[in-house]
KEVEXTOR-718715 format. One record per atom (N, C-alpha, C): chain; residue in three letters; residue number from 1; x, y, z. Coordinates in pm, 1 decimal, m for minus. Layout:
# residues N
 kette rest  nr       c1       c2       c3
     A  ALA NUM        X        Y        Z
...
//
This chain:
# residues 104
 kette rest  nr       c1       c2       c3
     A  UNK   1  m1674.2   m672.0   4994.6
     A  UNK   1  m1660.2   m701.4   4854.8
     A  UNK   1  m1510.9   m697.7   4820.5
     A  UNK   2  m1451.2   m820.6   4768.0
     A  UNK   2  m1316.6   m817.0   4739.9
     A  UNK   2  m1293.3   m801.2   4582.8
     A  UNK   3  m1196.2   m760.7   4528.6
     A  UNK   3  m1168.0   m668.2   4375.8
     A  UNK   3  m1095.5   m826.9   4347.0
     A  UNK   4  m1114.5   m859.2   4217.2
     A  UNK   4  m1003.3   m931.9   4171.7
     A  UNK   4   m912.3   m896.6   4113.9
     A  UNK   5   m774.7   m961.3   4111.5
     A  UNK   5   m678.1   m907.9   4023.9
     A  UNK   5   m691.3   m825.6   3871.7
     A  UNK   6   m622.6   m777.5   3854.8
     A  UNK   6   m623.9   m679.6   3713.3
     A  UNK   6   m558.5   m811.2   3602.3
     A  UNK   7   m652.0   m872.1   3537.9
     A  UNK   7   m591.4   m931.6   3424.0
     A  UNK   7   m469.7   m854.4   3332.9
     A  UNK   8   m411.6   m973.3   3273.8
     A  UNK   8   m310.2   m877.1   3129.2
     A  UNK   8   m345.4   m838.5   3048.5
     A  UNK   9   m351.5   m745.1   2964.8
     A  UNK   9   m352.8   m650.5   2927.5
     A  UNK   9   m399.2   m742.0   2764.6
     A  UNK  10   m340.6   m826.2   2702.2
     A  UNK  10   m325.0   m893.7   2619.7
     A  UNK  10   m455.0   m967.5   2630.0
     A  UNK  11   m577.2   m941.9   2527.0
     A  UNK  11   m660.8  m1025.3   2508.9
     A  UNK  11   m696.8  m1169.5   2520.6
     A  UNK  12   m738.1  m1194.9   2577.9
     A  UNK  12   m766.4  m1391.9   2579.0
     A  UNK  12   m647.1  m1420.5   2680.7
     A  UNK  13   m549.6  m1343.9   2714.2
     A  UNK  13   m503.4  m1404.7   2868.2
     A  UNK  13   m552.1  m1411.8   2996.0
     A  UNK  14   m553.2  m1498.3   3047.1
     A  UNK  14   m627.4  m1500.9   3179.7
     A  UNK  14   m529.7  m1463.7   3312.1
     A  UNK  15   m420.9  m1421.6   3230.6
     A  UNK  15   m290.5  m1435.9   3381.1
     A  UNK  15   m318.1  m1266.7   3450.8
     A  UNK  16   m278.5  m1283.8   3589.8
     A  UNK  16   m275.2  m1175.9   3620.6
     A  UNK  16   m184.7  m1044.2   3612.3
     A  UNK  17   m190.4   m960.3   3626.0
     A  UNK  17    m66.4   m803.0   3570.0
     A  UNK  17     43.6   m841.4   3712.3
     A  UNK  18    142.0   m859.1   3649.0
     A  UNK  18    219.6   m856.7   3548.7
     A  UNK  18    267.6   m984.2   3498.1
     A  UNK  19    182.7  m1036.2   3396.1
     A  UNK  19    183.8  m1140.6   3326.1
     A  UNK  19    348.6  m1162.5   3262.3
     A  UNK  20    451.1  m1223.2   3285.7
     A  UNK  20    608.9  m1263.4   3245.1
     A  UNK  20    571.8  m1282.2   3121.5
     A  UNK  21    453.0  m1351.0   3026.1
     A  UNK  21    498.4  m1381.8   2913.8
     A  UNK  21    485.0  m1267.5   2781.9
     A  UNK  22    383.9  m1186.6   2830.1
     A  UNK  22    341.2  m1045.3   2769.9
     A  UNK  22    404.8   m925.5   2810.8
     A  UNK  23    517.2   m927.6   2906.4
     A  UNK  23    609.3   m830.2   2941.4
     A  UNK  23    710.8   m803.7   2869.3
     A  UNK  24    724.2   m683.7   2819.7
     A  UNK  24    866.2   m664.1   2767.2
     A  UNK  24    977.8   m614.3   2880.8
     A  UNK  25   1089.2   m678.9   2913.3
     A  UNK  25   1162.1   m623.3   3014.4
     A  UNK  25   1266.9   m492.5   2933.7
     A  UNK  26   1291.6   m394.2   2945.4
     A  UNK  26   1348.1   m269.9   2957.2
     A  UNK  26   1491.8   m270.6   2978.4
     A  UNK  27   1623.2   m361.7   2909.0
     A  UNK  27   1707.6   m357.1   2958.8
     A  UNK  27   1801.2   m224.9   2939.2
     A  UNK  28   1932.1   m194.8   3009.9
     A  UNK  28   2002.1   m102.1   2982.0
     A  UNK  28   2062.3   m123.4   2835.0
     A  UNK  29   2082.1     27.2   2794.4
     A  UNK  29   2149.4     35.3   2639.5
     A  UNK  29   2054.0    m21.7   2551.3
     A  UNK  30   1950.1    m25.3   2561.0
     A  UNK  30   1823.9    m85.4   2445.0
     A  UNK  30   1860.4     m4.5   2305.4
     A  UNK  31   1829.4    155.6   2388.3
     A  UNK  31   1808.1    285.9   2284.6
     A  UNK  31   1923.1    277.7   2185.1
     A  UNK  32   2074.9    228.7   2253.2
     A  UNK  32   2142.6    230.1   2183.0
     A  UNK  32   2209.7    102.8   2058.2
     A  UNK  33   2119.2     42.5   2119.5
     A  UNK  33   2143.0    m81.8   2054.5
     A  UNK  33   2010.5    m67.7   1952.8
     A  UNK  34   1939.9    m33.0   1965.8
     A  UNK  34   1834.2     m5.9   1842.2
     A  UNK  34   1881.2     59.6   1703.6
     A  UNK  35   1954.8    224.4   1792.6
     A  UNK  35   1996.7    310.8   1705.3
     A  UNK  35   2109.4    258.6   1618.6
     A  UNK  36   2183.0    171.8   1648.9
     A  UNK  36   2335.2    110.7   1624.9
     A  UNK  36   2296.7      2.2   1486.1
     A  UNK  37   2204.0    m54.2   1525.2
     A  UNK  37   2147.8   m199.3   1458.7
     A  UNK  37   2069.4    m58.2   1305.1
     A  UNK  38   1961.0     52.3   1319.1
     A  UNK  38   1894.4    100.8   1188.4
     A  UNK  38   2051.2    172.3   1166.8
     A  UNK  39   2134.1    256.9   1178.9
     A  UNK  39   2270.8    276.6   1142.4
     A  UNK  39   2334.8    219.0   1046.1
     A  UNK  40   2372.2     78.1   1114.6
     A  UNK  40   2430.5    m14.3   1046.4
     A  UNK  40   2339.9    m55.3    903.1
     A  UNK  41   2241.7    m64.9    924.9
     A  UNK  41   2144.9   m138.9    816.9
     A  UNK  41   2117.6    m33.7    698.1
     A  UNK  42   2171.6     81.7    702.7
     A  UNK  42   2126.8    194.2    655.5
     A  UNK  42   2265.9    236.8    546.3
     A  UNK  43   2360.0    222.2    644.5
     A  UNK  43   2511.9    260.5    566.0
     A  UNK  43   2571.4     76.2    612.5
     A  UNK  44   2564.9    m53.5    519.1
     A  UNK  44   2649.0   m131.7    551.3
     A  UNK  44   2827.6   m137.6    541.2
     A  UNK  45   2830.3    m33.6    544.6
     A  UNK  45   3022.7     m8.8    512.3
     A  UNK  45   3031.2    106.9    621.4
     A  UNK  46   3250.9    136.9    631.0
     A  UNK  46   3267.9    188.8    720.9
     A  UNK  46   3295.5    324.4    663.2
     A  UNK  47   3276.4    460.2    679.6
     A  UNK  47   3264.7    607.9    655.7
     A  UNK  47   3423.4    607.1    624.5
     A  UNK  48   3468.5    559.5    668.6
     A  UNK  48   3633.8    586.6    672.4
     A  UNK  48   3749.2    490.8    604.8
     A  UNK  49   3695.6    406.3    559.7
     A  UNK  49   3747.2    297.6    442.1
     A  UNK  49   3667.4    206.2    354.0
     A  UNK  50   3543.1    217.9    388.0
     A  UNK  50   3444.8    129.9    276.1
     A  UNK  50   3461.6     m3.9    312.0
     A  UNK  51   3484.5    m44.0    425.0
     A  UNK  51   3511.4   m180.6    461.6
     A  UNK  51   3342.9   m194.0    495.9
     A  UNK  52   3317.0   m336.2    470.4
     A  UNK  52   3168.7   m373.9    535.4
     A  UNK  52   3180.9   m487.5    624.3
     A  UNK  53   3318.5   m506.7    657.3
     A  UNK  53   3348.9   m585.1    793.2
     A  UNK  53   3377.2   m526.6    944.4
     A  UNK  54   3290.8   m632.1   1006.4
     A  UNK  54   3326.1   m581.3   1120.7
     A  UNK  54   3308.8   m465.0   1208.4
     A  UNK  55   3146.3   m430.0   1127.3
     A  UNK  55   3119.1   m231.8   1180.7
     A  UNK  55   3099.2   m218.8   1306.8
     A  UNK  56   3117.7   m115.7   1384.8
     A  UNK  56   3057.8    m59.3   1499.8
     A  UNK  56   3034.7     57.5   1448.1
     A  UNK  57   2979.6    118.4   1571.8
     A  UNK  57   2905.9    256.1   1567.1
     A  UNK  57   3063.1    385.4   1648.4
     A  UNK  58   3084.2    438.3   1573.5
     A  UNK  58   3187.2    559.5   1632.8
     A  UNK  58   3129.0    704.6   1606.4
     A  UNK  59   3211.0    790.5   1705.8
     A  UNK  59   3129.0    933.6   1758.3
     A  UNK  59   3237.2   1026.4   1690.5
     A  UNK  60   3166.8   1089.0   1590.6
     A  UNK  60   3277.4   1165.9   1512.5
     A  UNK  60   3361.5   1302.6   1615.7
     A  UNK  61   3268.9   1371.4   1759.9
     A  UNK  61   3358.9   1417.0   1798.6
     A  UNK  61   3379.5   1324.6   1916.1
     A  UNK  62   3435.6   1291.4   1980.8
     A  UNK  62   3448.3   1212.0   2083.2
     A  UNK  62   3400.7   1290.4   2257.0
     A  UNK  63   3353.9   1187.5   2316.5
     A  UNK  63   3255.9   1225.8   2398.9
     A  UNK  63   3369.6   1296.7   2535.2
     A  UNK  64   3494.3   1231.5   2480.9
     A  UNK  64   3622.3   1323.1   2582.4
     A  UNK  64   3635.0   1460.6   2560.5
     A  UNK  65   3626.2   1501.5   2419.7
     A  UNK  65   3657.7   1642.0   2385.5
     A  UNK  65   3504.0   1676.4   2350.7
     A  UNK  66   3413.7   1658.9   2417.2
     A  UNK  66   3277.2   1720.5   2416.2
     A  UNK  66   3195.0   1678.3   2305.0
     A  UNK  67   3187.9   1591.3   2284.3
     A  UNK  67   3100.0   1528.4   2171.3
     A  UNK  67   3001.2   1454.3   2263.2
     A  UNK  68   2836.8   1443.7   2205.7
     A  UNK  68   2771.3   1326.0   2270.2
     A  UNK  68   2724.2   1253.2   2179.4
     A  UNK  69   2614.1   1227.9   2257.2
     A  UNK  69   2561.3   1075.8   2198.3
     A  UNK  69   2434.6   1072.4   2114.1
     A  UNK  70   2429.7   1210.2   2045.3
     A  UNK  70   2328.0   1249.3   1957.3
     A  UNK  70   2365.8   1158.4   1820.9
     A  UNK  71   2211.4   1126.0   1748.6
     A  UNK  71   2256.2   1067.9   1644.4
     A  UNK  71   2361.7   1151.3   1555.1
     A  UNK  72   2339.8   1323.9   1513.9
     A  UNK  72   2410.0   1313.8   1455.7
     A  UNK  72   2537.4   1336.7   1419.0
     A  UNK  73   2607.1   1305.0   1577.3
     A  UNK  73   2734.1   1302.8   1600.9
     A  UNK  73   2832.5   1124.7   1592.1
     A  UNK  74   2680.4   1069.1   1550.5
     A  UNK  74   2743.0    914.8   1534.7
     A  UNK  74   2754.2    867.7   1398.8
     A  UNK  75   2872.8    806.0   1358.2
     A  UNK  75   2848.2    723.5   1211.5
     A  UNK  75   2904.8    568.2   1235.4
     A  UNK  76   2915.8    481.6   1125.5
     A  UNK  76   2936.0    394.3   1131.5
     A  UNK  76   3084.4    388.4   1062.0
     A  UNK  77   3162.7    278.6   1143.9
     A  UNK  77   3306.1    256.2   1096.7
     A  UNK  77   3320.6    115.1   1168.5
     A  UNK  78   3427.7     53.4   1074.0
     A  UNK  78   3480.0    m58.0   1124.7
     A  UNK  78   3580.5    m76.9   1227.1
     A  UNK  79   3588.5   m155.3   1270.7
     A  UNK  79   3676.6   m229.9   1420.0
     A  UNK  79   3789.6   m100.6   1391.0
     A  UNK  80   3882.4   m152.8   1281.5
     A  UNK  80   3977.1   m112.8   1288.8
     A  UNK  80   3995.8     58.6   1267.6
     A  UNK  81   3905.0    124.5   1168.5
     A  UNK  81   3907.1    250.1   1233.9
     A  UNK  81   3902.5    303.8   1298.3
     A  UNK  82   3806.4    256.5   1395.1
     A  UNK  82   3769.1    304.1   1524.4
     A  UNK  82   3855.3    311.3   1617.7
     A  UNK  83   3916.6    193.5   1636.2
     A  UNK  83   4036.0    188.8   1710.6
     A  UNK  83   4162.5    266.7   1690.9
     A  UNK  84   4189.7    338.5   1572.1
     A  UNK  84   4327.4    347.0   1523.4
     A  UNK  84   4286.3    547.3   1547.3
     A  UNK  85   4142.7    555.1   1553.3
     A  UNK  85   4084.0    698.1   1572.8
     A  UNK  85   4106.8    730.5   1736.0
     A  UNK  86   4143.3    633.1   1800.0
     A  UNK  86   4146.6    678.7   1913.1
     A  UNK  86   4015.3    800.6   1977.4
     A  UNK  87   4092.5    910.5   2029.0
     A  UNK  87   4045.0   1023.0   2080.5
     A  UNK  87   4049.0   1162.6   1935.7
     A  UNK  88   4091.8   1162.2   1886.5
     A  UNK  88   4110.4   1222.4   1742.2
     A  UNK  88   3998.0   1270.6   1713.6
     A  UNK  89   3977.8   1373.7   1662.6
     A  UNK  89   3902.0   1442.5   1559.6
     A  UNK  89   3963.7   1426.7   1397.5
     A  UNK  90   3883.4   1351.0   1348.1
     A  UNK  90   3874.4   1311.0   1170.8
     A  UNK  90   3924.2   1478.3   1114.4
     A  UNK  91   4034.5   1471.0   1071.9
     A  UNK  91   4070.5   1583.9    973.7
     A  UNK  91   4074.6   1599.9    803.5
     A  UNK  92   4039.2   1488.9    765.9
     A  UNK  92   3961.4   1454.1    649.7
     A  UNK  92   3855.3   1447.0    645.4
     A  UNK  93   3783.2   1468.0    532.3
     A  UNK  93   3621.5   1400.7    468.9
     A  UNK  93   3611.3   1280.9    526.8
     A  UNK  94   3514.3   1272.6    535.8
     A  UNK  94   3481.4   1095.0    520.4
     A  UNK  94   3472.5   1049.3    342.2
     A  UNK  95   3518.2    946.1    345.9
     A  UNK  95   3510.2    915.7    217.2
     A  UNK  95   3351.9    898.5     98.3
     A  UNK  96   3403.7    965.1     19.2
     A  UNK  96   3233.4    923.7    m43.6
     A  UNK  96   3319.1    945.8   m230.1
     A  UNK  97   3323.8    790.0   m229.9
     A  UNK  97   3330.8    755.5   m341.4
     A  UNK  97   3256.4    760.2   m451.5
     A  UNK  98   3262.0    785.2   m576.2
     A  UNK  98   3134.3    726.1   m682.6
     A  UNK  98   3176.4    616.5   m729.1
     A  UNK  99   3100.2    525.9   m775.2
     A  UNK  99   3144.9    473.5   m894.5
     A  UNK  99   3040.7    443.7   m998.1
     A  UNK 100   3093.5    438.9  m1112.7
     A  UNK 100   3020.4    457.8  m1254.4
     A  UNK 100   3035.1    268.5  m1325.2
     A  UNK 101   2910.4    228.5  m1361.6
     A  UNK 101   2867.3    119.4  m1390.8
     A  UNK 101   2893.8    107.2  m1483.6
     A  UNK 102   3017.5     67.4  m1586.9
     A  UNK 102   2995.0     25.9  m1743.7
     A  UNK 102   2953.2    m60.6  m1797.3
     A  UNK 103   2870.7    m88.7  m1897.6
     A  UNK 103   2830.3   m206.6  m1902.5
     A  UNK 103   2818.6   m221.9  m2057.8
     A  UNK 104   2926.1   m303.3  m2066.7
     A  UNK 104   2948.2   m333.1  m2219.2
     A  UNK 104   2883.1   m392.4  m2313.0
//
Protein backbone atom coordinates (compact mmCIF):
# COMPACT_ATOMS: atom_id res chain seq x y z
CA UNK A 1 0.00 0.00 0.00
CA UNK A 2 1.60 3.26 -1.13
CA UNK A 3 0.68 6.77 0.98
CA UNK A 4 0.09 9.67 -1.28
CA UNK A 5 1.62 12.89 -0.97
CA UNK A 6 0.49 15.30 1.88
CA UNK A 7 -1.60 17.94 0.01
CA UNK A 8 -1.28 21.92 0.96
CA UNK A 9 -2.45 22.88 3.63
CA UNK A 10 -4.67 25.61 1.89
CA UNK A 11 -8.14 24.36 1.09
CA UNK A 12 -9.19 23.55 -2.55
CA UNK A 13 -5.41 23.16 -3.48
CA UNK A 14 -4.54 20.14 -4.99
CA UNK A 15 -0.62 20.81 -5.03
CA UNK A 16 1.53 18.85 -3.02
CA UNK A 17 3.49 20.19 0.57
CA UNK A 18 5.38 22.30 -0.12
CA UNK A 19 3.14 24.03 -2.38
CA UNK A 20 5.55 27.58 -3.72
CA UNK A 21 2.39 29.44 -4.09
CA UNK A 22 0.95 29.09 -0.39
CA UNK A 23 4.46 29.35 1.15
CA UNK A 24 5.59 32.16 2.95
CA UNK A 25 9.45 32.24 2.60
CA UNK A 26 11.16 33.51 6.03
CA UNK A 27 13.68 35.97 4.92
CA UNK A 28 16.52 37.47 7.14
CA UNK A 29 15.70 40.83 9.10
CA UNK A 30 11.80 40.25 8.57
CA UNK A 31 11.38 40.92 12.54
CA UNK A 32 13.12 43.95 11.97
CA UNK A 33 11.70 45.25 9.20
CA UNK A 34 8.19 44.69 10.62
CA UNK A 35 9.14 46.43 13.87
CA UNK A 36 10.76 49.49 11.85
CA UNK A 37 7.70 49.82 9.32
CA UNK A 38 4.68 49.81 13.00
CA UNK A 39 7.53 52.45 14.53
CA UNK A 40 7.54 54.54 11.79
CA UNK A 41 3.71 54.49 11.27
CA UNK A 42 3.19 55.20 14.87
CA UNK A 43 5.62 58.34 15.42
CA UNK A 44 5.79 59.79 11.53
CA UNK A 45 8.56 62.42 12.54
CA UNK A 46 12.10 62.28 13.85
CA UNK A 47 12.48 62.27 18.07
CA UNK A 48 15.30 64.62 17.56
CA UNK A 49 14.11 67.40 15.15
CA UNK A 50 10.47 66.81 14.09
CA UNK A 51 11.55 66.22 10.62
CA UNK A 52 9.09 63.62 8.83
CA UNK A 53 11.66 63.14 6.09
CA UNK A 54 13.59 60.56 5.45
CA UNK A 55 13.11 58.36 8.88
CA UNK A 56 15.02 55.39 9.93
CA UNK A 57 14.93 53.54 12.97
CA UNK A 58 18.04 54.58 15.58
CA UNK A 59 19.13 52.84 19.01
CA UNK A 60 19.12 55.39 21.68
CA UNK A 61 22.04 53.53 23.46
CA UNK A 62 24.13 52.24 20.80
CA UNK A 63 24.73 48.62 20.40
CA UNK A 64 28.82 49.58 20.69
CA UNK A 65 28.45 50.91 24.19
CA UNK A 66 25.96 48.08 25.17
CA UNK A 67 22.71 48.93 23.95
CA UNK A 68 20.50 46.25 22.00
CA UNK A 69 17.98 45.67 19.87
CA UNK A 70 15.05 45.71 22.24
CA UNK A 71 12.16 47.75 21.19
CA UNK A 72 12.58 49.90 23.88
CA UNK A 73 15.90 50.98 23.23
CA UNK A 74 14.79 51.96 19.58
CA UNK A 75 13.14 55.27 18.32
CA UNK A 76 12.65 56.81 15.22
CA UNK A 77 14.92 59.67 13.68
CA UNK A 78 15.78 60.97 10.43
CA UNK A 79 18.79 60.28 7.98
CA UNK A 80 20.42 63.11 9.18
CA UNK A 81 20.26 62.65 12.89
CA UNK A 82 21.19 59.52 12.90
CA UNK A 83 24.14 60.04 11.19
CA UNK A 84 25.43 63.18 12.91
CA UNK A 85 24.61 60.81 16.41
CA UNK A 86 27.21 58.73 15.45
CA UNK A 87 28.19 56.43 18.52
CA UNK A 88 26.91 59.14 21.14
CA UNK A 89 24.62 58.87 23.82
CA UNK A 90 21.68 61.71 23.38
CA UNK A 91 22.41 64.17 26.32
CA UNK A 92 19.28 65.99 25.82
CA UNK A 93 15.49 65.14 25.93
CA UNK A 94 14.18 64.17 22.95
CA UNK A 95 12.11 66.80 21.82
CA UNK A 96 8.40 66.89 22.65
CA UNK A 97 6.90 69.93 21.57
CA UNK A 98 3.20 71.19 22.16
CA UNK A 99 1.44 73.11 20.14
CA UNK A 100 -1.81 74.97 20.84
CA UNK A 101 -4.48 75.34 17.94
CA UNK A 102 -5.96 78.90 17.68
CA UNK A 103 -8.66 79.25 15.88
CA UNK A 104 -10.04 82.51 15.23
Amino acid sequence: MSTLPRSCAVPGCPRPMPCPEHTVARRRGQRQQRISKRMRAAQPWCTYCGSPNDLTIDHIVPLSQGGSNAVDNLTVACRRCNTSKHNSLVTAPPRSETYDIIIA
